[in-house]
C-alpha positions as CSV (number, residue, x, y, z in Angstrom):
1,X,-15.8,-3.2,-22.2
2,X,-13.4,-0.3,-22.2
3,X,-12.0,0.5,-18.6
4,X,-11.5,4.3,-18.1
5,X,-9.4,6.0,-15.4
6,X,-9.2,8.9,-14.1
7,X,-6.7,10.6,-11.7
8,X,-7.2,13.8,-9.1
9,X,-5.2,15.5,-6.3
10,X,-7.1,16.3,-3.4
11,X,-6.3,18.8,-0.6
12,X,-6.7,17.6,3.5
13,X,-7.9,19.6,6.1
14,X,-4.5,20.0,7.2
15,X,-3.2,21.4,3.6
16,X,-1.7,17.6,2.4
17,X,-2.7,16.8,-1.4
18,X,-3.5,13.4,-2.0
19,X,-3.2,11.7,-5.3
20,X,-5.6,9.0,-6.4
21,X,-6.9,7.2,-9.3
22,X,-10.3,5.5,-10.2
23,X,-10.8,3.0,-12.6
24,X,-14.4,2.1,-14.2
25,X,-18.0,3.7,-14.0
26,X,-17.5,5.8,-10.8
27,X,-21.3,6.4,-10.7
28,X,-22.0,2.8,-9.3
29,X,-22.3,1.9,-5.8
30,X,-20.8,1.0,-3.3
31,X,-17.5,1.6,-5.0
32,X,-13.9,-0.6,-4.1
33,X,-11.1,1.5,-2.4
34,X,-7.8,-0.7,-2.2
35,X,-5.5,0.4,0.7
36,X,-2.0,-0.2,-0.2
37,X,0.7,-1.0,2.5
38,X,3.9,0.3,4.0
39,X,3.8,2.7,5.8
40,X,6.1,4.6,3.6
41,X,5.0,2.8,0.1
42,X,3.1,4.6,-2.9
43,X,0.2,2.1,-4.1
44,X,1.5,-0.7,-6.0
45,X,-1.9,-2.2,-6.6
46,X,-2.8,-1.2,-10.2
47,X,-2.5,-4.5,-11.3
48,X,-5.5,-5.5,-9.1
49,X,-7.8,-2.5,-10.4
50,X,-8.9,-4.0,-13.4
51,X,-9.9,-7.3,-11.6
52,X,-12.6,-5.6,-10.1
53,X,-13.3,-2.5,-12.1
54,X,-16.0,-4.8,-14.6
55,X,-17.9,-5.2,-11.4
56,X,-17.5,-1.6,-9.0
57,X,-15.1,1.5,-9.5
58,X,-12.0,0.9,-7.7
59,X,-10.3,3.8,-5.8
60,X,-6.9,3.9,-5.4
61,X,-4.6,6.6,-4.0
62,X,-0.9,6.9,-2.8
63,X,-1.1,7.6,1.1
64,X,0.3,11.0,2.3
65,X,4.6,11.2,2.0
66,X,4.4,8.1,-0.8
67,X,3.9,8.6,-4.7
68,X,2.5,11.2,-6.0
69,X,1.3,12.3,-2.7
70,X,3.6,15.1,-1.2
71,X,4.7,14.7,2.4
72,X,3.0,17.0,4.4
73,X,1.5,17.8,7.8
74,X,1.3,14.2,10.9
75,X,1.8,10.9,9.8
76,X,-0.1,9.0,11.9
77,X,-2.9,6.7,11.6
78,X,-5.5,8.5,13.3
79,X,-4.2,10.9,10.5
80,X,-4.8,8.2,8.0
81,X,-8.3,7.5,9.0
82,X,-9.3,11.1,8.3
83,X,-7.5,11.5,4.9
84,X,-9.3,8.5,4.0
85,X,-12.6,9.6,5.0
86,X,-12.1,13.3,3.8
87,X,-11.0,11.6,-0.1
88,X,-14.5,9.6,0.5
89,X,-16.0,12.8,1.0
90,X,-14.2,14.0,-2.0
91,X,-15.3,11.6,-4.6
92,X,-19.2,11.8,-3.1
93,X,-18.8,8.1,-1.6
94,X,-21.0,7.6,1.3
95,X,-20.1,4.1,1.2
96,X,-17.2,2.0,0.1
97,X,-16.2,-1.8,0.2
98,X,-12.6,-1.4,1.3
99,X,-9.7,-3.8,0.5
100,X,-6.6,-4.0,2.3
101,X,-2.8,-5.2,1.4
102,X,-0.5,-5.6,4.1
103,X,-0.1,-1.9,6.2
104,X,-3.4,-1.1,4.2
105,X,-5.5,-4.5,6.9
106,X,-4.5,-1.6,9.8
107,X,-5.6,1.2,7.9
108,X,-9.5,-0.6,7.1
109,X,-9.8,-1.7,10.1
110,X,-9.3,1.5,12.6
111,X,-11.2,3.3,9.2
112,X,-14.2,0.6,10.0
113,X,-14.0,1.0,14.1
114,X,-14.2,5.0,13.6
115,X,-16.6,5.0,10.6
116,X,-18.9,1.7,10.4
117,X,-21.6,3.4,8.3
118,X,-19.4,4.1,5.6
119,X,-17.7,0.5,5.4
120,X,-19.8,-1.9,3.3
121,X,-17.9,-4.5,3.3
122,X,-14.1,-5.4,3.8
123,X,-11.4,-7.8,2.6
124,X,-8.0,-7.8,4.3
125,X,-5.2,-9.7,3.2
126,X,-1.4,-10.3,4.6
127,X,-2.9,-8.8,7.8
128,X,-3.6,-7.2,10.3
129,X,-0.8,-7.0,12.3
130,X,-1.3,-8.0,15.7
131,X,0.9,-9.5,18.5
132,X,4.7,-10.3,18.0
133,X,3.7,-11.4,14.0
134,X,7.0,-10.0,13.6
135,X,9.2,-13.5,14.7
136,X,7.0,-15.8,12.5
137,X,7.3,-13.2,10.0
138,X,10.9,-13.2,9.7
139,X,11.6,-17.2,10.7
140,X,9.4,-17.9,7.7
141,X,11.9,-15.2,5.7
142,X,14.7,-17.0,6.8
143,X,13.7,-20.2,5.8
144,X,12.7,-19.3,1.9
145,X,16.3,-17.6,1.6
146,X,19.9,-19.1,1.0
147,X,22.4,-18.3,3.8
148,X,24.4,-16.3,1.3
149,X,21.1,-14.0,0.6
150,X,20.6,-13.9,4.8
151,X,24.0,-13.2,5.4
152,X,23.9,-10.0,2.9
153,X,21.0,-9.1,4.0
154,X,22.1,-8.6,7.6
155,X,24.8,-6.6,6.1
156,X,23.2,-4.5,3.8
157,X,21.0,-3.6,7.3
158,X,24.3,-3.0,9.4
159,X,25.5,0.1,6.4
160,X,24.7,3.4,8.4
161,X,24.2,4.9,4.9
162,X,23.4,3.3,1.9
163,X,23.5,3.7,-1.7
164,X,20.5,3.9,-3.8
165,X,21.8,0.9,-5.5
166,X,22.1,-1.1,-1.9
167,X,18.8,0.3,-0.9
168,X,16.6,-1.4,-3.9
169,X,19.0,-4.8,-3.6
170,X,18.0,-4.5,0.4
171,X,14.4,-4.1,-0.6
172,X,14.3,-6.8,-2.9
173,X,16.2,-9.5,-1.0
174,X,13.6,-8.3,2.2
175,X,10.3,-8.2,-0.3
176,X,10.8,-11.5,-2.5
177,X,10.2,-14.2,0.3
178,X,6.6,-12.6,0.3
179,X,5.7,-14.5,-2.9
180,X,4.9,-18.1,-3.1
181,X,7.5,-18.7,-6.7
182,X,10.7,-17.2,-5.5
183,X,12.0,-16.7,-8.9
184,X,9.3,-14.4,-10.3
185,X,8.8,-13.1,-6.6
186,X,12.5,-11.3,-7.1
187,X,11.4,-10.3,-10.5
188,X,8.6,-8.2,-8.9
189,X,10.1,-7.3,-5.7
190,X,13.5,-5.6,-7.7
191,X,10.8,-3.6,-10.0
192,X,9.3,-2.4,-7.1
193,X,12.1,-1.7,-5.1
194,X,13.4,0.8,-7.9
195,X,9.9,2.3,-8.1
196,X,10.6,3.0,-4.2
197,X,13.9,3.3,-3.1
198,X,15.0,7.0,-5.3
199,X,11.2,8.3,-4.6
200,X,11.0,7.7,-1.1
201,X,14.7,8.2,0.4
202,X,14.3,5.2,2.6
């Protein structure tokens, strides 16, 4: 079975264009929407697409000031909720199973307390984020990394202004600890750090 997908650019309420993809038969119901995380990130969750895409259409779209998706208008996540539900509205979903990475848990979550009817079902993973999660969070960083990667880490963090070269070696020494095999886990956290470092200034 050939997986097709398509891509769009919506328009908000407010003026913002969102861009999004769908992969497989966007007909059947309830379709998938996979919330990617951040804040700040575009969606780095094509690879999961086509996991799902045999079974429901999965929706996937870069969150307003990430991507493809110009920045434009509050960034909030009340502001968040409603993109979400106005690109529902968009695609003629009245229902979606929504999947959640990271940033994306918070996102499903306040989406599902605002809009139950239109959540069919929901998967969250890597959060949400609630508490101090930060302390564990970054003990548990600490402890995957050598002292020489902590040490330039904390430096690299201390640089008022940073090159775009220090920005994705920052990311990628702060991203690779997320995965369980550390060497292909700085493999994919340097390719997406120079996806988003030169796109998204930060």
């Amino acid at each position: 079975m050939t997986l097709v997908e398509t891509q769009g650019l919506t328009s908000m309420t407010d003026e913002a264009q969102l861009r999004w993809m769908v992969l497989g038969d966007a007909a059947r119901q309830p379709p998938v929407v996979i919330l990617h995380g951040g804040p700040g990130l575009p969606d780095y969750l094509g690879d999961v697409a086509p996991m799902v895409a045999d079974l429901a259409p999965v929706y996937r779209y870069d969150q307003r000031g990430t991507g493809r998706s110009p920045w434009w208008g509050r960034h909030s996540f009340a502001r968040h909720v409603d993109d979400l539900a106005e690109l529902l509205d968009a695609w003629d979903v009245p229902k979606a199973v929504l999947i959640g990475h990271s940033c994306g848990t918070d996102l499903a979550s306040r989406f599902r307390l605002k809009h139950s009817d239109r959540v069919a079902a929901m998967l969250l993973t890597c959060g949400p984020f609630v508490g101090d999660w930060r302390t564990g969070d970054r003990a548990e960083r600490d402890r995957r990394m050598s002292a020489a990667q902590q040490e330039r880490l904390r430096a690299l963090e201390e640089l008022p202004h940073r090159t775009e070269e220090q920005e994705v070696e920052l990311l990628t020494l702060a991203w690779f600890t997320d995965h369980a095999d550390p060497e292909r886990g700085w493999h994919w956290a340097a390719q997406e750090a120079g996806v988003v470092a030169p796109s998204t200034g930060l």
